[in-house]
N, CA, C and O atoms as CSV, one atom per row, in Angstrom:
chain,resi,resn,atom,element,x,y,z
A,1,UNK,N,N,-9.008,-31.380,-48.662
A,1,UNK,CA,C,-7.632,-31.713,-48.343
A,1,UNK,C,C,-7.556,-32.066,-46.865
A,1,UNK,O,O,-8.335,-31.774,-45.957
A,2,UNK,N,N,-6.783,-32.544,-46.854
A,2,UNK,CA,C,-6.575,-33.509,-45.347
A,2,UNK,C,C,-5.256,-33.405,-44.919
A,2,UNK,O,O,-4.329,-33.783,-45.636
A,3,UNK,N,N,-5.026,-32.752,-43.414
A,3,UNK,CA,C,-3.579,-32.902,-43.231
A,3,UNK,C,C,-3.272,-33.711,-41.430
A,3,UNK,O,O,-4.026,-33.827,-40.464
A,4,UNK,N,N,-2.587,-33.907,-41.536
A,4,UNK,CA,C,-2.333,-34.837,-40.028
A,4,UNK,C,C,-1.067,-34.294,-39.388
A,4,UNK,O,O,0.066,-34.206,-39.861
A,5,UNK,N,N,-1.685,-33.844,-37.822
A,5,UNK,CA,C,-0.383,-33.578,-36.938
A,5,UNK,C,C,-0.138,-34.770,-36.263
A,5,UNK,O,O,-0.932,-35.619,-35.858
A,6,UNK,N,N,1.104,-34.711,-36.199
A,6,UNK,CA,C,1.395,-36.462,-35.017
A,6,UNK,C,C,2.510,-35.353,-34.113
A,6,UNK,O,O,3.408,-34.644,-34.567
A,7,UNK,N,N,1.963,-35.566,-32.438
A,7,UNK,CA,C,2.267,-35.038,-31.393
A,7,UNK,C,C,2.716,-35.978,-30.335
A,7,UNK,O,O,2.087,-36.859,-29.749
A,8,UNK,N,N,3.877,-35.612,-30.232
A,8,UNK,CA,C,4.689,-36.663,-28.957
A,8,UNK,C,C,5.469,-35.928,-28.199
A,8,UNK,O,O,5.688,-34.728,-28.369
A,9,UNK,N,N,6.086,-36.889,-27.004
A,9,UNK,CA,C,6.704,-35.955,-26.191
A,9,UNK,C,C,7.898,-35.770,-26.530
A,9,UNK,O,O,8.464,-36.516,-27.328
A,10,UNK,N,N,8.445,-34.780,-25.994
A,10,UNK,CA,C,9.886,-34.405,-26.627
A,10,UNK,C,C,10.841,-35.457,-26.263
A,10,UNK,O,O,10.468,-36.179,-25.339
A,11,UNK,N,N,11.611,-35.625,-26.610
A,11,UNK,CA,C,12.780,-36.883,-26.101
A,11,UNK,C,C,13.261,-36.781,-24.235
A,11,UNK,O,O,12.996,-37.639,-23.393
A,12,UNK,N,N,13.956,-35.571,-24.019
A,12,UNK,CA,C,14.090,-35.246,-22.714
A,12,UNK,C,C,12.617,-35.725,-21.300
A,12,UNK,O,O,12.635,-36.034,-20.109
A,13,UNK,N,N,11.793,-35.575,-22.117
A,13,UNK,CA,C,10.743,-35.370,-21.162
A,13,UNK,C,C,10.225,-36.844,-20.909
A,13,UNK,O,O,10.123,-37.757,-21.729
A,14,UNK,N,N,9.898,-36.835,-19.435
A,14,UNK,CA,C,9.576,-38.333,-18.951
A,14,UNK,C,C,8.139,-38.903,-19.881
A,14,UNK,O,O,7.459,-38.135,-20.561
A,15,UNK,N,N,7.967,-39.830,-19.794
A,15,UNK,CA,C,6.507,-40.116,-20.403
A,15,UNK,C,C,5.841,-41.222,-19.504
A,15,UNK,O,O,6.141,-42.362,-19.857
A,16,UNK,N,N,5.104,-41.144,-18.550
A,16,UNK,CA,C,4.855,-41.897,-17.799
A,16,UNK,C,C,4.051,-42.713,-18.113
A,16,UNK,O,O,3.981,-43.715,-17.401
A,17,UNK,N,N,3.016,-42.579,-19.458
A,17,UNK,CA,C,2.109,-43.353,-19.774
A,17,UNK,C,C,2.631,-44.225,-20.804
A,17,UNK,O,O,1.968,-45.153,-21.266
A,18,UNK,N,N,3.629,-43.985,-21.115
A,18,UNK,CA,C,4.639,-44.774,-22.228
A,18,UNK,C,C,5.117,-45.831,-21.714
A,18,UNK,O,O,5.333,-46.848,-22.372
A,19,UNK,N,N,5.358,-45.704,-20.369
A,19,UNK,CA,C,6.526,-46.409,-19.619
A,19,UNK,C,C,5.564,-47.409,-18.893
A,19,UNK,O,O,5.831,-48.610,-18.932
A,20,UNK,N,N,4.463,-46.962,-18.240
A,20,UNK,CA,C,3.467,-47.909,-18.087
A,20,UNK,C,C,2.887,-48.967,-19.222
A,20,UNK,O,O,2.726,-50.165,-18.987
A,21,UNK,N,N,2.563,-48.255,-20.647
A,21,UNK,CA,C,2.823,-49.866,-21.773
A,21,UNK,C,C,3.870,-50.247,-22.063
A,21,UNK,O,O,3.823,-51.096,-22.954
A,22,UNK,N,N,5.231,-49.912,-21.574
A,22,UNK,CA,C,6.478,-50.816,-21.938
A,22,UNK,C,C,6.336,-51.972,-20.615
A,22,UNK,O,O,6.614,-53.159,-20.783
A,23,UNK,N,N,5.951,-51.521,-19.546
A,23,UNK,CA,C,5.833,-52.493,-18.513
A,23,UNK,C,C,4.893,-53.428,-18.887
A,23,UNK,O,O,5.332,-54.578,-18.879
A,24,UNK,N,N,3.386,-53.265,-19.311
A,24,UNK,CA,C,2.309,-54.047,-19.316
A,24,UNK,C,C,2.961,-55.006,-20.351
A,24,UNK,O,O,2.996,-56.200,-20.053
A,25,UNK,N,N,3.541,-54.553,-21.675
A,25,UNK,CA,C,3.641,-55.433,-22.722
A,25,UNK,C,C,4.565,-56.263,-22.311
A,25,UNK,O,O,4.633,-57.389,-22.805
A,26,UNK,N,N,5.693,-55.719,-21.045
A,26,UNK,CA,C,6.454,-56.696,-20.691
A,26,UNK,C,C,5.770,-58.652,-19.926
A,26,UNK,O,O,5.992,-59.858,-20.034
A,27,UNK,N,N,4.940,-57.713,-19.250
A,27,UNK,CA,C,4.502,-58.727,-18.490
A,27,UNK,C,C,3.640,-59.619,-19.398
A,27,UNK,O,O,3.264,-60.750,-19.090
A,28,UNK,N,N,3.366,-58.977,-20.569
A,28,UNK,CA,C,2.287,-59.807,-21.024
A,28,UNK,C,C,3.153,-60.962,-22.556
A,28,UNK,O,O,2.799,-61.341,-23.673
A,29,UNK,N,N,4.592,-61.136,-21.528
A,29,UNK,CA,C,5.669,-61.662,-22.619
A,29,UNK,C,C,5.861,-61.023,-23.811
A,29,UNK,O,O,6.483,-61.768,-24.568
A,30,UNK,N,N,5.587,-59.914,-24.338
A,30,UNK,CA,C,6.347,-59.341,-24.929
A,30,UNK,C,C,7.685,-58.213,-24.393
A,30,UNK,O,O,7.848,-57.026,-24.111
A,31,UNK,N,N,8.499,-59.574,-24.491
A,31,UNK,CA,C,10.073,-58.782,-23.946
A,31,UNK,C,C,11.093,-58.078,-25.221
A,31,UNK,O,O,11.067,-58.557,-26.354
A,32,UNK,N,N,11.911,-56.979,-24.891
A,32,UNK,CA,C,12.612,-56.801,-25.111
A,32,UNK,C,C,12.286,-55.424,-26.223
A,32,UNK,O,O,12.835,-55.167,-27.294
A,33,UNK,N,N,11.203,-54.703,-25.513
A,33,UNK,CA,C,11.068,-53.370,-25.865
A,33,UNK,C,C,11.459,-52.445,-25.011
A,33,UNK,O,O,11.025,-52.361,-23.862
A,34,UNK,N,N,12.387,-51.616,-25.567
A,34,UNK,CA,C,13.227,-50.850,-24.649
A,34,UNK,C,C,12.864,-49.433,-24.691
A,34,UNK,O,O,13.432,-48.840,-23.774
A,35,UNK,N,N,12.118,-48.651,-25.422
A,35,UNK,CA,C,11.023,-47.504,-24.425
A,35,UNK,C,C,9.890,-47.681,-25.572
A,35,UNK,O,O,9.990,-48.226,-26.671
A,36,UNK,N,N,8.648,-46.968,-24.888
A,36,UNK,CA,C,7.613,-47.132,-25.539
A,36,UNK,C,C,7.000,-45.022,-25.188
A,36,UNK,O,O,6.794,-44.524,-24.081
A,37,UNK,N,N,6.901,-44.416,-26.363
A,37,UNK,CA,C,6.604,-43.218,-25.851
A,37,UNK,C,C,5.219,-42.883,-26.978
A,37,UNK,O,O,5.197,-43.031,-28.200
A,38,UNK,N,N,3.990,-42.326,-25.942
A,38,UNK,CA,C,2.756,-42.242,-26.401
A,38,UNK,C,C,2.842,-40.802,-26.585
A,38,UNK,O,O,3.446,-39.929,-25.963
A,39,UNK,N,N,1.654,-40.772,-28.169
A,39,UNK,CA,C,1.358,-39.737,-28.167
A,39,UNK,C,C,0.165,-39.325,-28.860
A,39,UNK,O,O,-0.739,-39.938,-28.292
A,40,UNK,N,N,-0.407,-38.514,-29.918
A,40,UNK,CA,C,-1.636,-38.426,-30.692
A,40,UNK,C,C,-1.471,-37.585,-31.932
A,40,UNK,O,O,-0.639,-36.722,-32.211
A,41,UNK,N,N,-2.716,-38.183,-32.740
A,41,UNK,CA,C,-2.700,-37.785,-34.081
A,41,UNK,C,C,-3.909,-36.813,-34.414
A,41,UNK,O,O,-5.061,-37.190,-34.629
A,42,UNK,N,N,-3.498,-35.611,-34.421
A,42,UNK,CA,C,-4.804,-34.856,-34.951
A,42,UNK,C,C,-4.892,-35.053,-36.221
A,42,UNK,O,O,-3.797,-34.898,-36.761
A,43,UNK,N,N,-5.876,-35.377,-37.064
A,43,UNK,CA,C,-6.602,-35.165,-38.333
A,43,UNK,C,C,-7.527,-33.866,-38.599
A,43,UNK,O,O,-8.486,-33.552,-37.894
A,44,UNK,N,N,-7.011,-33.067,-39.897
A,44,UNK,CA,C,-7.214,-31.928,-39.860
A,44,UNK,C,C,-8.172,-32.049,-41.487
A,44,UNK,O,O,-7.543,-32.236,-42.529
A,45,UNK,N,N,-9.560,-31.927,-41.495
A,45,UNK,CA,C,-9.557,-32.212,-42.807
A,45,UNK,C,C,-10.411,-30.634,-43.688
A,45,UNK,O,O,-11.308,-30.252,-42.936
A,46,UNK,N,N,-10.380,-30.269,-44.212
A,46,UNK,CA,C,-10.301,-28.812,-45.174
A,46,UNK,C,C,-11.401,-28.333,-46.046
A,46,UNK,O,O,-11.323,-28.679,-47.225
A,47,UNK,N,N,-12.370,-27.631,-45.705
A,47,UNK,CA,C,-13.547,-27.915,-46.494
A,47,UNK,C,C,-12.799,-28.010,-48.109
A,47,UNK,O,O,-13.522,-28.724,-48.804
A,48,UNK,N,N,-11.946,-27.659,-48.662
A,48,UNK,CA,C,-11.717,-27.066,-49.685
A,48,UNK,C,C,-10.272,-27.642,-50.284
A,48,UNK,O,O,-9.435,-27.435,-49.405
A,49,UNK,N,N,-9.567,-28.370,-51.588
A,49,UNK,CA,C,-8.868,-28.280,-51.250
A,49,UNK,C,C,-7.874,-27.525,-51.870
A,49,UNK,O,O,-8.156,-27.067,-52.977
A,50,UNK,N,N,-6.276,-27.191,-51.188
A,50,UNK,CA,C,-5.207,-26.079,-51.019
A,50,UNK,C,C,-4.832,-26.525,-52.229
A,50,UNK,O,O,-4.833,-27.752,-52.336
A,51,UNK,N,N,-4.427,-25.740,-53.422
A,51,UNK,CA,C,-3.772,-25.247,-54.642
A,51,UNK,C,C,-2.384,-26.236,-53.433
A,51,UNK,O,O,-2.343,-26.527,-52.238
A,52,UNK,N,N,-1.242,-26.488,-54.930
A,52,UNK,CA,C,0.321,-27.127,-54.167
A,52,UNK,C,C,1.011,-25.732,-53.968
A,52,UNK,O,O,2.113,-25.622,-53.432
A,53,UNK,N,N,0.159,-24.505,-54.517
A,53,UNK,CA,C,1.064,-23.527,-54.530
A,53,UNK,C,C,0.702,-22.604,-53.530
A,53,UNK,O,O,0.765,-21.402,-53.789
A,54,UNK,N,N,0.351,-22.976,-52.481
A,54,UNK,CA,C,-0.453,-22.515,-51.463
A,54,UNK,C,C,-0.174,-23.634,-50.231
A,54,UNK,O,O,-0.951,-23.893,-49.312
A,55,UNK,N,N,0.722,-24.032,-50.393
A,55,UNK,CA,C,0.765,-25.838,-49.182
A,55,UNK,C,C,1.455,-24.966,-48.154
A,55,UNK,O,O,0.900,-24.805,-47.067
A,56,UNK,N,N,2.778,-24.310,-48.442
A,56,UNK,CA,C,3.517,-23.712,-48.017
A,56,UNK,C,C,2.911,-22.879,-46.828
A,56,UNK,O,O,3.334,-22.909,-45.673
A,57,UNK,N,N,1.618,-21.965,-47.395
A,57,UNK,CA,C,1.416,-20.736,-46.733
A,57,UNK,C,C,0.279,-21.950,-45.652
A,57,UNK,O,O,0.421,-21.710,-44.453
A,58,UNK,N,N,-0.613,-22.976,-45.914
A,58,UNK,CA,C,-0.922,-23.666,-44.857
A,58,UNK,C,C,-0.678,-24.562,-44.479
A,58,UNK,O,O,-1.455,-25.336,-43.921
A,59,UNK,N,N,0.902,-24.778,-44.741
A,59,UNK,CA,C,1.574,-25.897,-43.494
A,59,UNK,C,C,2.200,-24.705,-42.531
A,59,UNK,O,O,2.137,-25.125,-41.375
A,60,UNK,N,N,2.803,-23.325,-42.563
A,60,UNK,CA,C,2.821,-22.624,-41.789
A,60,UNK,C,C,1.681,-22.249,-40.916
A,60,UNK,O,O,1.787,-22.215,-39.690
A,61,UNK,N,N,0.767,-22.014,-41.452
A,61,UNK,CA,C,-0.997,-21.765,-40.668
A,61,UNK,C,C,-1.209,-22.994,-39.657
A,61,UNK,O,O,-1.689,-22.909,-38.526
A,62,UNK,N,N,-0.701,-24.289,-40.374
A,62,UNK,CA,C,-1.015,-25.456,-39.576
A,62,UNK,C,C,-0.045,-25.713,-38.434
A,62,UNK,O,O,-0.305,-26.409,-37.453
A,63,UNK,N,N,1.124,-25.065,-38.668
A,63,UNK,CA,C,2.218,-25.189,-37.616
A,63,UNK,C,C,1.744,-23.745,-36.378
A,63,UNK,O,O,1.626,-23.932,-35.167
A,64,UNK,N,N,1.548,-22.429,-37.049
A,64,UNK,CA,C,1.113,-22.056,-35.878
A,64,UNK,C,C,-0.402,-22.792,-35.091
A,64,UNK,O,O,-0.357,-22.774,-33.861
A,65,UNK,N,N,-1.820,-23.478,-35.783
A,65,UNK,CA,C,-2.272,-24.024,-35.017
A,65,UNK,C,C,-1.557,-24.920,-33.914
A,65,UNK,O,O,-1.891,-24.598,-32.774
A,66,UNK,N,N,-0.728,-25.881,-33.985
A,66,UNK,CA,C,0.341,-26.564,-33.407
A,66,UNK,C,C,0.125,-25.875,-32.196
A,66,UNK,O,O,-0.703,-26.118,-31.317
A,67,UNK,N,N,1.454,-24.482,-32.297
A,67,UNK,CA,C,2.209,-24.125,-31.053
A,67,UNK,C,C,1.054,-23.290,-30.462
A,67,UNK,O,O,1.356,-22.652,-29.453
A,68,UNK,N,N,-0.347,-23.167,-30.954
A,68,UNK,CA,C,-1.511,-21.981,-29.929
A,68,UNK,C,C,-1.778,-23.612,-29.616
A,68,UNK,O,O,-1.392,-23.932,-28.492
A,69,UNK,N,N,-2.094,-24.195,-30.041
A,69,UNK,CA,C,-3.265,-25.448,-29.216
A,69,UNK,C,C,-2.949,-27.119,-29.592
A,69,UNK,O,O,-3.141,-27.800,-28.584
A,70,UNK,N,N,-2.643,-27.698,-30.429
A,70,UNK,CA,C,-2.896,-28.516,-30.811
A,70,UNK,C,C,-1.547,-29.499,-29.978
A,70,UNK,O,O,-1.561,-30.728,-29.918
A,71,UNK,N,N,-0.742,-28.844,-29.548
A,71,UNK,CA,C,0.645,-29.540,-29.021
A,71,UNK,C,C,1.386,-28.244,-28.085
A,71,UNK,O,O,1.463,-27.054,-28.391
A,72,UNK,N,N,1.810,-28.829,-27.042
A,72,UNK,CA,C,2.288,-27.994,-26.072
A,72,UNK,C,C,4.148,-27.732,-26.476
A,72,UNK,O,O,4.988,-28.603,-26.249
A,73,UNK,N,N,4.435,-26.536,-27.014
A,73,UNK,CA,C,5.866,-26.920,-27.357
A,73,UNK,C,C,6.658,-26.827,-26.483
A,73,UNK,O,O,7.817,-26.752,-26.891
A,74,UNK,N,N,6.515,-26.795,-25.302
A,74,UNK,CA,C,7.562,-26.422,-24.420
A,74,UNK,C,C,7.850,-28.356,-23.912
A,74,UNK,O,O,9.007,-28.693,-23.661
A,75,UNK,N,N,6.834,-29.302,-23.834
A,75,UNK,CA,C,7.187,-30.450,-23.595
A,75,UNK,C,C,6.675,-31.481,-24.694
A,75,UNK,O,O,7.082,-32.643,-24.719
A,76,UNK,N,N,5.700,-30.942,-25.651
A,76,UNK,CA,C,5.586,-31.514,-27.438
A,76,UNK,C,C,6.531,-31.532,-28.164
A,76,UNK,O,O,7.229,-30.545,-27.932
A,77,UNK,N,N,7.026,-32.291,-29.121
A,77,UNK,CA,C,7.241,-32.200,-30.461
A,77,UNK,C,C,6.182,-32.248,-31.641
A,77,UNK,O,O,5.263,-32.866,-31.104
A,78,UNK,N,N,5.821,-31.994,-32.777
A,78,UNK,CA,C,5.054,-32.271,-33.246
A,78,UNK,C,C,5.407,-32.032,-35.188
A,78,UNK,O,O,6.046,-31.096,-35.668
A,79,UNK,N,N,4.784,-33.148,-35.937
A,79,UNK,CA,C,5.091,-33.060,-37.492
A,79,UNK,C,C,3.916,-33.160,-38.245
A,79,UNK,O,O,3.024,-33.992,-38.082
A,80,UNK,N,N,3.981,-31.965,-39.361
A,80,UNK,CA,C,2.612,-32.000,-39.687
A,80,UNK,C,C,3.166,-32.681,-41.417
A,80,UNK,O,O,4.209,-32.627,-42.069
A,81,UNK,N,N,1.624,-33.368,-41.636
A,81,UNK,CA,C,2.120,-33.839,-43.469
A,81,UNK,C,C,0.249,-33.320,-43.765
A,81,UNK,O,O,-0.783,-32.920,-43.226
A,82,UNK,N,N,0.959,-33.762,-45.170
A,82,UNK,CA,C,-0.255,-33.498,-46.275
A,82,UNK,C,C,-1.100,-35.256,-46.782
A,82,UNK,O,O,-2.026,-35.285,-47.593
């Protein structure tokens, strides 16, 4: 089984490397993108895979990986799928 976190910055929070490809793409004539905010995709894949009746107990397992390491929550957001 295979599950994927996608980690970005929270809305409030500046993104400076975002804002640097909204500029580049500007210059490079692509106009009229109005923010660009970067972020990353962990791929999580499972030796084994999770019963559906068991998703529950490791999308919680996968959300605390999240907030110990995988995404900073104080300036992360982050959504995990199956």
């Amino acid at each position: 089984m295979k599950a994927t976190v996608y980690v970005r910055p929270k809305k409030e929070v500046l993104d400076p490397q975002g804002d640097a490809v909204r500029k580049a793409l500007e210059k490079l004539g692509f106009g009229g993108v109005a923010q660009v905010r970067i972020g990353k995709v962990v791929e999580i894949e499972f030796a084994e895979n999770i019963p559906a009746s068991e998703q529950n107990a490791m999308r919680a397992k996968l959300e605390q990986m999240s907030d110990t390491l995988l995404a900073n929550p104080v300036m992360e957001d982050y959504e995990v799928t199956f």
